[in-house]
C-alpha positions as CSV (number, residue, x, y, z in Angstrom):
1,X,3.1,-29.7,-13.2
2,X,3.7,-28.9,-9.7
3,X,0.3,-28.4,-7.1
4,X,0.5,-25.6,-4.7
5,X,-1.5,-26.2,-2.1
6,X,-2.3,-23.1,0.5
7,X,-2.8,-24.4,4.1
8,X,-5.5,-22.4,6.1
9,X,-4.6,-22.3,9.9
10,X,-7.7,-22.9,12.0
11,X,-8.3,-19.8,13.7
12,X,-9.6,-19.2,17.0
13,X,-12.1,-16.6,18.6
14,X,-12.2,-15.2,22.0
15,X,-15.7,-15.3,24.3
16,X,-16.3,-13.1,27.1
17,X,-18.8,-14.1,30.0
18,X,-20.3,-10.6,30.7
19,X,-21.3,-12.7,34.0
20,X,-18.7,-14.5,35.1
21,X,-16.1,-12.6,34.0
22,X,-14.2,-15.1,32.8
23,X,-12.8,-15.6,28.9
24,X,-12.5,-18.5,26.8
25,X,-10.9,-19.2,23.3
26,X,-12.8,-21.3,21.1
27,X,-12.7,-22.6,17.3
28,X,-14.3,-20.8,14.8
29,X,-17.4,-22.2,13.1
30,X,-17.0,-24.0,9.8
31,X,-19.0,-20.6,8.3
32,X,-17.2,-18.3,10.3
33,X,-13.5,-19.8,9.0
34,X,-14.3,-19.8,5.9
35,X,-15.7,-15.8,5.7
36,X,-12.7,-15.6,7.6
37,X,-10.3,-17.1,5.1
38,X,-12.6,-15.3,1.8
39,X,-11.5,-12.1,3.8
40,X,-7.5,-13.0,3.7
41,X,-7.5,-13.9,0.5
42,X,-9.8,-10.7,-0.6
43,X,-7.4,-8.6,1.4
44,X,-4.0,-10.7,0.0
45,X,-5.4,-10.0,-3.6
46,X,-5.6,-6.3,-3.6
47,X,-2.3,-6.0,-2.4
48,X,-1.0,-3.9,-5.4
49,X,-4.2,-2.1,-5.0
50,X,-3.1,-0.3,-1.8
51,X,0.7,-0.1,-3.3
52,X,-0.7,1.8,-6.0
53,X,-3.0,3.9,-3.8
54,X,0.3,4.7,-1.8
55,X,2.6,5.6,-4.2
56,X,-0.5,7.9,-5.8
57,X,-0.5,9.7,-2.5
58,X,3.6,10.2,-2.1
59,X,3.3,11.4,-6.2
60,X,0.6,14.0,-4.9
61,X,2.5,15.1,-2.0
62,X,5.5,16.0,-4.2
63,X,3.5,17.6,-6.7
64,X,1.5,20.0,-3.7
65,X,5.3,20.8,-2.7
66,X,6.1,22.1,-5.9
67,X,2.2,23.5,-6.9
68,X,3.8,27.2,-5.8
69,X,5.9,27.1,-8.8
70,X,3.0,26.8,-11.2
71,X,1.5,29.8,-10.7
72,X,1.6,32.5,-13.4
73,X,4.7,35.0,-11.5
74,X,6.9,32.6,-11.1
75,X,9.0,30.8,-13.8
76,X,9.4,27.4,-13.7
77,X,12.7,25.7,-14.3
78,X,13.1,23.0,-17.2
79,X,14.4,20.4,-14.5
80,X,11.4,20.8,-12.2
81,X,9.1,20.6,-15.3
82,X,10.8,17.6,-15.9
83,X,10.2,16.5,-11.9
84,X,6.4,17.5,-12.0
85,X,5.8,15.7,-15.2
86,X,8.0,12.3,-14.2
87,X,5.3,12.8,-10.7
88,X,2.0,12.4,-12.9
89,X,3.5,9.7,-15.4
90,X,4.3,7.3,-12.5
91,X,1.1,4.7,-12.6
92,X,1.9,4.5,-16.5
93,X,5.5,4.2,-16.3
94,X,5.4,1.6,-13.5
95,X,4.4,-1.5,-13.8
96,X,3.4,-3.5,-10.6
97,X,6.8,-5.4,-10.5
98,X,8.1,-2.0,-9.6
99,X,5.6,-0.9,-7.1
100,X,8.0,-2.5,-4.0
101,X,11.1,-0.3,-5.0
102,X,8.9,2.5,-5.3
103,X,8.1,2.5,-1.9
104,X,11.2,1.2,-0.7
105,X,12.7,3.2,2.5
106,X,15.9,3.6,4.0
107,X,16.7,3.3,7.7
108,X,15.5,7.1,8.6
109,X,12.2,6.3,6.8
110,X,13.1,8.5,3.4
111,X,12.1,6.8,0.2
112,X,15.1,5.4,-1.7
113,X,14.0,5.5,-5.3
114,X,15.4,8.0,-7.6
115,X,12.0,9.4,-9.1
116,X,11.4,10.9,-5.7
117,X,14.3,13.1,-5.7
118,X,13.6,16.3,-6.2
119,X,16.0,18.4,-8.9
């Protein structure tokens, strides 16, 4: 069985001298790397956490788009049912595997995966 070991770069901080003026870069204490380095790996860990959160706000803005169809006078079509309903099944039909393409973009910034498209 292969180790993986995860090198932690010492980090540095920045001190200002209100009096002086002057600035100097120093290492970080041995407490203030390592709350440094819980807060990297905190932030590393929820990754798919904020993937999640972003795809859930892309689904909503598709589904607001289409919200005017909904209402009672007008008659919804059996593709954009289809559309509405793919929008709210997404976190149970993705897995985090998937979460990447999902937010994948093309060069003008417009989401590339098929679920997006609207019928």
């Amino acid at each position: 069985m292969e180790l993986q070991t995860q090198v932690k770069i010492m980090t540095q901080k920045t001190i200002f001298n209100g009096l002086t003026g002057k600035a100097e870069r120093v290492d970080l204490s041995t407490a203030e790397q390592l709350e440094y380095d819980n807060a990297v790996t905190d932030f590393e860990s929820k990754s798919n956490e904020r993937k999640l959160a972003q795809i859930r706000e892309i689904r909503n803005q598709k589904l607001n788009e289409t919200d005017y169809l909904a209402t009672s006078d007008n008659t919804m079509s059996d593709e954009m049912k289809a559309f509405r309903k793919s929008m709210r099944d997404i976190p149970q039909d993705y897995s985090e595997a998937d979460y990447d393409d999902l937010l994948a973009r093309d060069e003008q910034g417009n989401l590339t995966h098929t679920v997006w498209e609207k019928p």
